[in-house]
C-alpha positions as CSV (number, residue, x, y, z in Angstrom):
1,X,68.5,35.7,-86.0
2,X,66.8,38.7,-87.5
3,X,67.8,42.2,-85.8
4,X,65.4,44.7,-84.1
5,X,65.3,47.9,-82.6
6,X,64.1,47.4,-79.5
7,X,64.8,51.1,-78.3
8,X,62.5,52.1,-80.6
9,X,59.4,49.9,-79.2
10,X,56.9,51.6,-77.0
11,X,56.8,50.0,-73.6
12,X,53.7,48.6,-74.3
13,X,55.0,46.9,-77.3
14,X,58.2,46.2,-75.6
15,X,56.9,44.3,-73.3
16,X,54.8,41.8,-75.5
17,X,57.4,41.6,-77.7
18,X,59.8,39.7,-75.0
19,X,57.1,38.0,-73.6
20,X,56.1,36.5,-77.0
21,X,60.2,35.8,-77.3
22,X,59.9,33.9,-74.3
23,X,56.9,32.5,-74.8
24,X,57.7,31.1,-78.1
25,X,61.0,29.8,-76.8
26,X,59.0,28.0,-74.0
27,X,57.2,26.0,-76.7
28,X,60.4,24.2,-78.2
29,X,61.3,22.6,-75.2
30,X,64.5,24.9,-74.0
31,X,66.0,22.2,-71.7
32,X,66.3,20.1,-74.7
33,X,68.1,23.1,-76.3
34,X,70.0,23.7,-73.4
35,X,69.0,27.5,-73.8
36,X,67.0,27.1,-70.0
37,X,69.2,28.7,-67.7
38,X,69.4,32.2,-70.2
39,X,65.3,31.9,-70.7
40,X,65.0,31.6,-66.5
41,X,66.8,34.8,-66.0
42,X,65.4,36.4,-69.3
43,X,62.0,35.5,-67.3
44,X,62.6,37.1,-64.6
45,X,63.6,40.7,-65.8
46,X,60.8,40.5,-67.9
47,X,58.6,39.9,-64.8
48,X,60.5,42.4,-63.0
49,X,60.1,44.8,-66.1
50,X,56.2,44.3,-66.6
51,X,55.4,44.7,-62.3
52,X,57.3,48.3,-62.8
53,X,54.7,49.3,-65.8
54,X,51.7,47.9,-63.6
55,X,52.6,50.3,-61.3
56,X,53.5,53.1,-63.4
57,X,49.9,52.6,-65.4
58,X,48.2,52.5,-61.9
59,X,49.7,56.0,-61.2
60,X,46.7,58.3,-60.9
61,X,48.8,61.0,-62.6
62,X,49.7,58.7,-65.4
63,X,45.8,57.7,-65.7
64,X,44.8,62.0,-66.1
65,X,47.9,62.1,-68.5
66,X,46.2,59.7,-70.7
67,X,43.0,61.4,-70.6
68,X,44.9,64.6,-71.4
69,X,46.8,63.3,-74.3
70,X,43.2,61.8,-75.5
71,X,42.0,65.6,-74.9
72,X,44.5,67.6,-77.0
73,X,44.7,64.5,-79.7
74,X,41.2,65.1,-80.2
75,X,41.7,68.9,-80.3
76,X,44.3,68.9,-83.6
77,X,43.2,66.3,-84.9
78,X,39.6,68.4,-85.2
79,X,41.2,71.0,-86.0
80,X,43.2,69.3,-89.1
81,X,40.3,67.6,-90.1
82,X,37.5,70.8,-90.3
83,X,40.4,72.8,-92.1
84,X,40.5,69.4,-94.7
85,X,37.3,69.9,-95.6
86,X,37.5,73.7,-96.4
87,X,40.3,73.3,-98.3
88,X,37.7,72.0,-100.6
89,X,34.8,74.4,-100.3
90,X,33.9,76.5,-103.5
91,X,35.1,79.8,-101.9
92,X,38.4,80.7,-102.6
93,X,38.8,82.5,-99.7
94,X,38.2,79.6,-97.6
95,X,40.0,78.0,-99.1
96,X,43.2,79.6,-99.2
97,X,42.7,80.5,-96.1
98,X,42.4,76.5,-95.0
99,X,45.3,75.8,-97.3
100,X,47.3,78.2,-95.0
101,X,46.7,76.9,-92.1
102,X,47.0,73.0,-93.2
103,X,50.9,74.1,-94.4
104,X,51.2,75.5,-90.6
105,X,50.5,72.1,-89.1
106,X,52.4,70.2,-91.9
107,X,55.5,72.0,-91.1
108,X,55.7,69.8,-88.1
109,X,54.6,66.4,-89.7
110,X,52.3,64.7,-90.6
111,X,50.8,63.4,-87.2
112,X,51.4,65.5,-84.3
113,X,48.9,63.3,-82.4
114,X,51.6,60.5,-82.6
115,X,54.8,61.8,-81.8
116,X,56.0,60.9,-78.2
117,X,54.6,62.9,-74.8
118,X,57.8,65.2,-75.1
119,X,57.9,65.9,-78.9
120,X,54.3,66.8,-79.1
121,X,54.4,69.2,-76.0
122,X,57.1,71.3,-77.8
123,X,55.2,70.7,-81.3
124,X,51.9,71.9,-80.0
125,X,53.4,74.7,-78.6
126,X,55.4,75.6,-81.5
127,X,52.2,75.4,-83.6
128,X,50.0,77.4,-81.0
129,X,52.7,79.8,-80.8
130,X,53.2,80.3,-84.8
131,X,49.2,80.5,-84.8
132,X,48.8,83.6,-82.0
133,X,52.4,85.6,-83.6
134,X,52.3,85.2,-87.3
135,X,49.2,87.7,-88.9
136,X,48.6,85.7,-91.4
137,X,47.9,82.3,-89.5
138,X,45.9,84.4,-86.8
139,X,43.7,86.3,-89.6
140,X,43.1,82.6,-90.9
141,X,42.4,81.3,-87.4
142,X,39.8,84.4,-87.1
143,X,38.2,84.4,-90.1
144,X,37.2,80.1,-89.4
145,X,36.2,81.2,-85.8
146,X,38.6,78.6,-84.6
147,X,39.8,80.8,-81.2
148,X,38.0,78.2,-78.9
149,X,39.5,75.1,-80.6
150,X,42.7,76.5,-80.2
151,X,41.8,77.5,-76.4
152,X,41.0,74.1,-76.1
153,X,44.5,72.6,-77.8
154,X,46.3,75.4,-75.8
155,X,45.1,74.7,-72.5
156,X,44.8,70.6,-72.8
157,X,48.6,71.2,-73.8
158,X,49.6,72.7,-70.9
159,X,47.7,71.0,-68.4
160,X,49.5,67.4,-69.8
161,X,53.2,69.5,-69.8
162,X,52.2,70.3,-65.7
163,X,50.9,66.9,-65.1
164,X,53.9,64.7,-66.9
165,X,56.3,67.2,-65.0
166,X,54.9,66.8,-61.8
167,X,54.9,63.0,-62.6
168,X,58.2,62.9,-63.7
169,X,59.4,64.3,-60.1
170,X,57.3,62.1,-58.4
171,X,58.8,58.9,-59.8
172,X,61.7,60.4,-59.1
173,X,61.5,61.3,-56.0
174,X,59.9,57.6,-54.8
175,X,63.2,55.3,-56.3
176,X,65.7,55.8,-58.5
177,X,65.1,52.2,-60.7
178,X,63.2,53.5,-63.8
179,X,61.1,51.7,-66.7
180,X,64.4,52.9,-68.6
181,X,66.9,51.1,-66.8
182,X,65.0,48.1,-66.1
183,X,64.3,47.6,-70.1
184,X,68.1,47.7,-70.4
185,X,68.8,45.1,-68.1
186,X,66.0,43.3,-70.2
187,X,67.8,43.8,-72.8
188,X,70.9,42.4,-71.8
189,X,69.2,39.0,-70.7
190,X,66.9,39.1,-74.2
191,X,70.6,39.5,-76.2
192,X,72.4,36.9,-74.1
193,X,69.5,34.5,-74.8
194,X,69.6,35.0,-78.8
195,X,73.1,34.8,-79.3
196,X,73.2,31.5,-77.3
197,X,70.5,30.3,-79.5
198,X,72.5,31.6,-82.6
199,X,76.2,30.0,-81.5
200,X,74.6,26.5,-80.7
201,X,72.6,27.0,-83.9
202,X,76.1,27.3,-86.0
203,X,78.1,25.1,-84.0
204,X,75.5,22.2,-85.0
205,X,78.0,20.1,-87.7
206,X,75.1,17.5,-89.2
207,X,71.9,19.2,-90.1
208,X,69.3,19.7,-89.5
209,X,69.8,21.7,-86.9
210,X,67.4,21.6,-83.8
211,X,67.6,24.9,-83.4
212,X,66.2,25.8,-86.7
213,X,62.5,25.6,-86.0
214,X,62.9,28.2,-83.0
215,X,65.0,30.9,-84.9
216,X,62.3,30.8,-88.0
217,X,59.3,31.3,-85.6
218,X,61.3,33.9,-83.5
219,X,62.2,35.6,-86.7
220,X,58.7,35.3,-87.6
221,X,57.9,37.3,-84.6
222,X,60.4,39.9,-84.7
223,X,59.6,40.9,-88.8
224,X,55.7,41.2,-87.6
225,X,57.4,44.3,-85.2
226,X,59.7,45.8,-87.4
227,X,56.6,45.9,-89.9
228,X,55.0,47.9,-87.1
229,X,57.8,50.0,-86.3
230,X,58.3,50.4,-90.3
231,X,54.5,51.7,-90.7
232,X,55.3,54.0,-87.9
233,X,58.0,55.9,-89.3
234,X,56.2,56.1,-92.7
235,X,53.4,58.4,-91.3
236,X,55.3,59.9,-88.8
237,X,57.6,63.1,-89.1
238,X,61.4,61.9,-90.2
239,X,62.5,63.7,-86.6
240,X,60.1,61.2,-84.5
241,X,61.0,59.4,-81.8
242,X,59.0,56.1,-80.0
243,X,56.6,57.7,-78.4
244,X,56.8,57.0,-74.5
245,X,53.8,56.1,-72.8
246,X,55.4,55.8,-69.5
């Protein structure tokens, strides 16, 4: 059966990923298969895995940390894209000038608004930082009157890095089971499961094999998400983790 990374899925995307696993499994009658037993208790860590992120995305902290990742997307994102189109003005002072600061950003990739909650805390602040200390970037961010956009990136920044570390405290202060350590027991149950599938697959001695029709659709599956996590790391900086948004 085909391989995937599943460390590398978002647990948004990890989470339909096994459910589509199971799902599909469910449709080729797994008693039959004798693969039940492994899919029941697959089942259930996935249901215990998915009541853990319903909680954790009805956090009211994890609600304003979307809103403040939203805010300081927006912010360098706006930022990249007003300094785009002065790269291309007639003046060649502005455009130098945009040109400068478009190399600042794409020292740190090509899409800081991606990267994971950690990574782009440190990125932003790395960038704000080069912007305010190096003469050259802050002449550049003077001369384009960009002071309150940066204000705005700089604070929005900040204000996530308080929230996510007050967050982070607070889950774990209230139980020591984590997303994290539930997706590994997931895991476990998701790889005892396949390679059950697989060693009844090649211990079938007349084909065709009934097992053949489930491993093509669940390799189907699993090649739609390494497309995804393929695309990913194609416009993402080569240093990029999955980006947590837990």
């Amino acid at each position: 059966m085909n391989f995937i990374d599943l460390p590398k899925l978002r647990n948004a995307e990890y989470l339909q990923y096994v459910k589509d696993f199971s799902g599909i499994i469910a449709l080729n009658n797994p008693a039959t298969l004798q693969i039940d037993a492994k899919l029941s208790a697959f089942n259930a860590r996935i249901s215990e895995l998915e009541n853990l992120y319903k909680k954790a995305l009805a956090n009211e902290k994890t609600q304003e940390l979307l809103l403040l990742d939203e805010r300081r997307d927006n912010a360098v994102i706006g930022i990249n894209y007003y300094l785009l189109s002065q790269s291309y003005h007639f003046e060649s002072t502005r455009k130098e000038n945009a040109q400068l600061l478009l190399d600042s950003i794409s020292l740190y990739g090509s899409s800081i608004a991606r990267l994971n909650y950690q990574a782009e805390t440190a990125t932003l602040n790395n960038l704000i930082r080069d912007w305010e200390n190096k003469p050259e970037l802050a002449d550049a961010i003077s001369y384009f009157q960009l002071s309150g956009w940066v204000a705005e990136l700089k604070n929005a920044n900040e204000l996530f890095n308080t929230k996510y570390l007050s967050r982070t405290q607070e889950y774990g202060d209230a139980s020591p089971e984590t997303i994290k350590s539930k997706r590994e027991e997931v895991n476990a149950a998701y790889y005892a499961l396949r390679d059950r599938i697989d060693a009844l697959h090649l211990l079938v001695e007349t084909p065709p094999s009934p097992y053949a029709t489930v491993i093509n659709q669940l390799n189907a599956l699993t090649d739609q998400y390494n497309v995804l996590l393929v695309n990913r790391k194609d416009t993402a900086a080569p240093e990029n983790g999955a980006r947590n948004e837990m």
